[in-house]
Structure formats: structure tokens, C-alpha cells
GURORO-257429 format. One line per 4 residues: their letters; for each residue x, y, z of C-alpha. Coordinates in steps of 0.02 Angstrom, whole numbers, plus 50000, padded with zeros to 5 digits. Example, Ala and Ser with C-alpha at 12.3 -4.5 7.8 and 13.67 -1.06 7.14 Angstrom:
# GURORO-257429
AS	50615/49775/50390; 50684/49947/50357
***
This chain:
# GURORO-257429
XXXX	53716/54802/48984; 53896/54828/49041; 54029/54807/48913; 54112/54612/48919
XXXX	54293/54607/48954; 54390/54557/48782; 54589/54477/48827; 54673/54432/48703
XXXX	54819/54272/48758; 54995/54251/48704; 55106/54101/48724; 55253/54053/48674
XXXX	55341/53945/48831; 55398/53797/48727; 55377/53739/48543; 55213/53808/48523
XXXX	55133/53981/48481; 54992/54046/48515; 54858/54181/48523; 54682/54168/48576
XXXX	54552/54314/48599; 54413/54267/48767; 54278/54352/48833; 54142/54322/48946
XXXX	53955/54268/48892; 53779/54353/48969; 53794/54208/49116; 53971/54268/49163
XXXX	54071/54117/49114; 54211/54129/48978; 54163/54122/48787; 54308/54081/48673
XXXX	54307/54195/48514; 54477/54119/48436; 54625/54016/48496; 54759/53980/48382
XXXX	54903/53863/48377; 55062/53843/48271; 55164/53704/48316; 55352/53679/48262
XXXX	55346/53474/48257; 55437/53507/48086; 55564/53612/48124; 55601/53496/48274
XXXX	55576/53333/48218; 55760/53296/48127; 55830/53329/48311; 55717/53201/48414
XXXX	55682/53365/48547; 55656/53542/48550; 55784/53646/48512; 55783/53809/48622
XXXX	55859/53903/48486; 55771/53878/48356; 55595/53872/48434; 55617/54064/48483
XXXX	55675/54101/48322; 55510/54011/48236; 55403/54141/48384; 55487/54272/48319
XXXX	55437/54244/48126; 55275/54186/48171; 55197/54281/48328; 55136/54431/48241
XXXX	55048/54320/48093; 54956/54235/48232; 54899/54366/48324; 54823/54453/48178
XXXX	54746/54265/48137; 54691/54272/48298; 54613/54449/48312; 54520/54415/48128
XXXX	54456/54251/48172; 54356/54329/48334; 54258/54460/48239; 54327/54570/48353
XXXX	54470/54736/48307; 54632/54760/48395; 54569/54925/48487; 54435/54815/48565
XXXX	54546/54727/48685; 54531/54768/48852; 54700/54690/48918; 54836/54585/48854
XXXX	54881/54419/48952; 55045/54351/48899; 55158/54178/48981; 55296/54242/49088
XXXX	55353/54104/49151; 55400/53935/49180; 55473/53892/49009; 55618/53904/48903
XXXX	55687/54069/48942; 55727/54111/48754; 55546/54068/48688; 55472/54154/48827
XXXX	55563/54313/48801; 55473/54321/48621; 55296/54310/48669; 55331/54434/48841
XXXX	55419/54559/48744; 55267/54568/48601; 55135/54552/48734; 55210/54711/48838
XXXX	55240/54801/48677; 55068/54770/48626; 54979/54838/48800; 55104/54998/48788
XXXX	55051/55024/48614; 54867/55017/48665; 54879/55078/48816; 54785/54946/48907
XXXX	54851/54825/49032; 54955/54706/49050; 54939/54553/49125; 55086/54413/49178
XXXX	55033/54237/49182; 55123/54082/49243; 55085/53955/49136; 55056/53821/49237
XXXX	54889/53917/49320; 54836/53925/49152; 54830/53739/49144; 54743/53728/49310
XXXX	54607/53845/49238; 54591/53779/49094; 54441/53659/49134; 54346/53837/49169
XXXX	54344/53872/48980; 54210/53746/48952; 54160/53684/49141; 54089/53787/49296
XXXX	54215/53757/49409; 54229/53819/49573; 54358/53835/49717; 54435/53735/49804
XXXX	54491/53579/49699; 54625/53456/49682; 54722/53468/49531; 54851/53341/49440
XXXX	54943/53441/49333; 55036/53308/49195; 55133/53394/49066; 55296/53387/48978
XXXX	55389/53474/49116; 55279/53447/49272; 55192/53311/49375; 55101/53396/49538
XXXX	54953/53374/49627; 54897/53536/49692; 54773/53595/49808; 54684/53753/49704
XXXX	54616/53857/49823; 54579/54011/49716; 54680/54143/49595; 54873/54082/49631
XXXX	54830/54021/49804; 54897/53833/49772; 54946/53703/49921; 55088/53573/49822
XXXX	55033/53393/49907; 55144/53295/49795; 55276/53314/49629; 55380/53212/49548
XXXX	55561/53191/49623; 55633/53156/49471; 55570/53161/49272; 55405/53248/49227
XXXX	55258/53116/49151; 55271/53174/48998; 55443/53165/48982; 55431/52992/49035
XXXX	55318/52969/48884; 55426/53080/48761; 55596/52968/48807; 55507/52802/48805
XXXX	55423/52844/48621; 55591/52878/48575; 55694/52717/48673; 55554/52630/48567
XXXX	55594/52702/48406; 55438/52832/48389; 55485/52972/48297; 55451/53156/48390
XXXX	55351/53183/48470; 55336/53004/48518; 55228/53035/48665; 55051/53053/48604
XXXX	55098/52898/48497; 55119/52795/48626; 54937/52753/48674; 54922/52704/48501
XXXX	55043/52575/48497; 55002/52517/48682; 54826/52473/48587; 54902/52350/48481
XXXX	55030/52270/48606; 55010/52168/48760; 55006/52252/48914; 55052/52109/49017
XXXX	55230/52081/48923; 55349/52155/49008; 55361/52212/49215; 55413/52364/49230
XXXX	55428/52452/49401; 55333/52582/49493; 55459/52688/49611; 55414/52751/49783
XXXX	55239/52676/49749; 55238/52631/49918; 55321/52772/50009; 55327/52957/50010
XXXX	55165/52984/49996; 55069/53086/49836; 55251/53109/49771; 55309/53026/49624
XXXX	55466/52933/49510; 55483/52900/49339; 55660/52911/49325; 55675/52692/49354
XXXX	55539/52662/49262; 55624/52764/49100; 55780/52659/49149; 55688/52497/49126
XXXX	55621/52537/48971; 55781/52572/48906; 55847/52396/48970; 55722/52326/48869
XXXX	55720/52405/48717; 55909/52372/48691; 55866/52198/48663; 55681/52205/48565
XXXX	55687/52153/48377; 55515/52153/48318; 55378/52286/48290; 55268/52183/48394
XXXX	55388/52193/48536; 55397/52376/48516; 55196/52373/48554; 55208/52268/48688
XXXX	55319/52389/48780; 55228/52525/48733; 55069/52440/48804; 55178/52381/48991
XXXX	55226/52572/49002; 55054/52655/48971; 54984/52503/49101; 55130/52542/49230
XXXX	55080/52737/49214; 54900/52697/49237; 54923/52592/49384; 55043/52744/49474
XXXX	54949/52863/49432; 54783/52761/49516; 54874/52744/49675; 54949/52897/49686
XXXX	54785/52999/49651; 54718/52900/49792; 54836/52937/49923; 54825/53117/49849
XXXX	54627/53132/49898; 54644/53079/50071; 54785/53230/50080; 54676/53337/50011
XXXX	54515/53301/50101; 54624/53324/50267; 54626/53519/50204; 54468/53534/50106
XXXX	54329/53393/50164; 54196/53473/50095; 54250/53489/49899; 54261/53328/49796
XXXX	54320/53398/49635; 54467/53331/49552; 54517/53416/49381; 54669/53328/49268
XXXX	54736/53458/49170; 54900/53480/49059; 54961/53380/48876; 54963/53221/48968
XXXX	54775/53210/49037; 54737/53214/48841; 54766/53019/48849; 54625/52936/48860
XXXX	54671/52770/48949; 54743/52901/49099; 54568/52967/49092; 54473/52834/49093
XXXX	54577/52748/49235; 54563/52905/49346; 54357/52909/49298; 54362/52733/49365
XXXX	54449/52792/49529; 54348/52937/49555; 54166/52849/49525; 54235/52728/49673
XXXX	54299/52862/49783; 54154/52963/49749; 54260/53116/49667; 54199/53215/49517
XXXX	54332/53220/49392; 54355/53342/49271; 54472/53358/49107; 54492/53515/48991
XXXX	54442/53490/48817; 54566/53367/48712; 54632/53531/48608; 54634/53620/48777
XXXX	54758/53489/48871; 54908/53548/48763; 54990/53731/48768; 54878/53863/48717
XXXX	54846/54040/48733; 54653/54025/48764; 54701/53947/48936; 54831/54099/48969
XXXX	54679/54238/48909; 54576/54118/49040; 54703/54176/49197; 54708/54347/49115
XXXX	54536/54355/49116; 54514/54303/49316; 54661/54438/49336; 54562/54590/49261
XXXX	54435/54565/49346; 54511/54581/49497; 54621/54736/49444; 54771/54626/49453
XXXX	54881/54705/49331; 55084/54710/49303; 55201/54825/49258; 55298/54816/49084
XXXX	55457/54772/49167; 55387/54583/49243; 55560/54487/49193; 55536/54310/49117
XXXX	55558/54168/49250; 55632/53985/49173; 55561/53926/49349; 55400/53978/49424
XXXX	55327/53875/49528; 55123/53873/49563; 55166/53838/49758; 55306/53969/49801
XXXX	55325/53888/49969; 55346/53720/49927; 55502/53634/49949; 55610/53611/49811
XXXX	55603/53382/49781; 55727/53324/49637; 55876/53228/49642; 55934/53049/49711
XXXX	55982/53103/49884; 55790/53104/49898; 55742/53020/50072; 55562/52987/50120
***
């Protein structure tokens, strides 16, 4: 029997790091041995946001602990890695600096390989740590920094059908939680106080619903909210808003994903496979509104695991994995890139000069 690949992931693109060891089991499909997580909500918190600064200085202190965690907790040593996977890019350039530079050294120190990932294709694959999933699918990719859907045609060969012109989703949900009062990070907290609030309460609008196509706008809808919540006085007020904005999101992100199919049966009309990945397909209302659309537009949908939806490095060993495996290796001087796109040919959509 022929020796399994063993990758061990690093990230460290944002607030969190990570480290995860993969490899593959007897059938061929990936086998997660560890994947661990240290967030920086804490350090954070007193400052509403991430602060760039002090989120690489947290990766620095803390990347080498969990990496050893990491390595111990999959039974297997350091010298049995076969490659090491690390984020490159998009991100904060500062954070992602830490994990690239200990990732490289690592590899050089081993003499293995080293493998670049972009971040956002570990999201995409990150339903293929638990689910065989094959190419070609459509992909809505909701996160803190991106909104797309994205036609996945194999190992970074991605068609963009549609991105937000303005604010990511779940920045949408991150300045709402905290228009409302939610203390950071207010976003995952929102679907808890939409279950206790009204959903009918308040209107809030849905830009370019009708109009350029699978693209999207939050940027109104945050303005609304913040309209409102100027003037709200009571805690049950604050739930009722929080309800109207998860209800608003469900019904643009229904729409949308329909127009989004029909796009991407146009290029692909044999594949029905629609896979929600990122921090924001972790809320469960989203999911179960999209499960609704999908069982009527006959669509399989599939969602990562909830602990997989967030960053982690088990998703970036998942891309590093598909990488070795095809020889696809980079050389220790792969820069960091703030902006890396998944579709390098897409046009770039944000601002309000924005005509459809």
C-alpha cells in the first residue's frame, strides 16, 4: 500500500490561527487528523473590530504553540509531513506575513514542499473535507470580506457570475450587530436575537434586487439599519431589527441564488450542485432558506461542517492537499497578496458609480 500524503495547514489571514494536519483515507477522500483554532475575540473585543496590528502580533506569540498542538494531536511527528500548505493571500497583509513566513521556514527546514494557498479556494473546498464533491459546481462564497457566486470548475479554474458591489455579507452582519448594540463579534449573534424579535417590524430594503443580475448590495441596507437604530429604545426593538435584517438577507439571498442558477446552468447544464461555503453559511436560517430554494429548483445543496464555515487551516491543508497531488508546488519567495481574487479575470465591481 502506497504511503498517504500527510499536509500539515497554516492560517493566519485575519483574527484567527490555525494549524491542521490532513491526509487521505484507504477510499482516497481526505481524513482530518487535527485542526486547531485560536481565536483573538479577547484581544479584539474592547475595540468593536480587528485590529491589524495587534492580530499579527497575537500569530506571532501563538503560531508555533499551535502547530506543535496541532502535530501532537494527529498522532503523527513533524518529519512525517509530506508538504506544508500555508494562506498567502487575500487577507490582512500583516497577519498573513506571520503564518507565510513560518510556513516557508518550516518546508526549508524539512526540506519538503511548499505549497501557497489563496484562502478563498480553501473555502470553496472545504465541503470536500466531509462530502464527495465533484467538479463543476456553483459556489456562494459568504464571508466577512467576500460575497461571490462562483462557477468551480476544478483546482483554481473559477468563472465569477456575481459579487457584491459594495459591503461583504458578513460585514453587513458585523456592522448591524454593532448599530444594534451587540458586542464583537456581533454577527453570529444576530440570528439569535432575530429568534426572539419580529421579523415583520421594520422594512428594510433590498438593493439592485431587481437589476444587475447575480450581483449584489448591502451597503443601503446597512444604511437603513442605522436609521433605525438611532431612534430604538427598547431591547425588544433591538430584536425586532435584528429579526427584519436576518429576513431581508434571507429573502436577497433567495432571489439572488436563483438568478445565479440559471447563469450557471447556461455554462454547466448538466451539474446541479450548489455548495454555500464561508463564516456566513454557518447560519442556519441562510441554510435552511437556500435548502428550501434548492429542493424547488431541484439543486443539491451542500454546506461545510458548522466548525468548518469559519477560518481554518484544515480547509487550507484541503487545497494543499489537491495541490500535491498534482505536483503543484511554489517557490519560498511567493509574496503575500492583501487581494487575490479566485477569478483573476473578472472585472473589478465596487463603488457607487456602479451602472447596471
Amino acid at each position: 500500500m502506497s504511503k498517504k500524503p500527510i499536509i500539515l495547514g497554516i492560517e493566519s489571514s485575519c483574527d484567527e490561527t490555525a494549524a491542521s494536519i490532513i491526509t487521505e483515507n484507504d477510499q482516497g477522500y481526505p481524513k482530518i487528523l487535527s485542526n486547531i483554532i485560536s481565536s483573538q475575540i479577547d484581544i479584539h473585543k474592547e475595540y468593536g473590530g480587528v485590529v491589524p496590528e495587534l492580530a499579527a502580533r497575537s500569530h506571532v506569540e501563538k503560531i508555533d504553540l499551535i502547530t506543535k498542538k496541532a502535530i501532537n494531536e494527529s498522532g503523527k511527528k513533524l518529519q512525517d509531513i509530506d508538504a506544508v500548505a500555508a494562506t498567502a493571500g487575500p487577507g490582512l497583509i500583516v497577519c498573513l506575513s506571520v503564518g507565510l513566513s513560518f510556513g516557508k521556514t518550516l518546508a526549508s527546514s524539512l526540506e519538503k514542499p511548499f505549497i501557497a494557498v489563496n484562502h478563498l479556494e480553501g473555502h470553496a473546498l472545504s465541503p470536500k473535507l466531509d462530502t464527495q464533491l465533484d467538479y463543476p459546481y456553483l459556489l456562494l462564497l459568504i464571508s466577512g470580506g467576500h460575497t461571490q457566486f462562483l462557477s468551480v470548475e476544478g483546482l483554481e479554474k473559477y468563472k465569477r457570475l456575481g459579487t457584491t458591489i459594495d459591503d461583504a455579507l458578513g460585514e453587513a452582519f458585523d456592522k448591524t450587530a454593532k448599530m444594534i448594540g451587540i458586542e464583537f463579534p456581533g454577527g453570529p449573534k444576530i440570528e439569535e436575537y432575530a429568534d426572539k424579535g419580529n421579523p415583520n417590524k421594520f422594512k428594510l430594503p433590498k438593493p439592485i434586487i431587481n437589476k444587475g443580475g447575480c450581483n449584489l448590495s448591502f451597503a443601503g441596507l446597512k444604511t437603513a439599519v442605522l436609521k433605525i437604530a438611532k431612534n430604538i429604545k427598547s431591547k425588544q426593538e433591538k430584536y425586532d431589527l435584528a429579526a427584519s435584517f436576518q429576513k431581508t438577507i434571507e429573502e436577497i439571498l433567495y432571489i439572488k441564488s436563483k438568478i445565479a442558477f440559471k447563469s450557471f446552468k447556461n455554462i454547466n447544464p448538466k451539474s446541479n450542485t450548489f455548495v454555500v461555503a464561508g463564516g456566513v453559511a454557518a447560519n442556519k436560517k441562510i441554510r435552511r432558506i437556500i435548502l428550501k430554494l434548492c429542493e424547488e429548483e431541484n439543486f443539491n445543496a451542500i454546506f461545510p461542517a458548522q466548525e468548518l464555515c469559519g477560518d481554518n487551516a484544515a480547509m487550507i491543508a484541503m487545497v494543499g492537499l489537491e495541490k500535491f497531488k498534482k505536483k503543484q508546488f511554489n517557490k519560498l519567495d511567493y509574496p503575500a497578496k492583501p487581494r487575490w481574487p479566485l477569478d483573476e479575470n473578472a472585472i473589478f465591481l465596487k463603488g457607487a458609480g456602479i451602472k447596471f
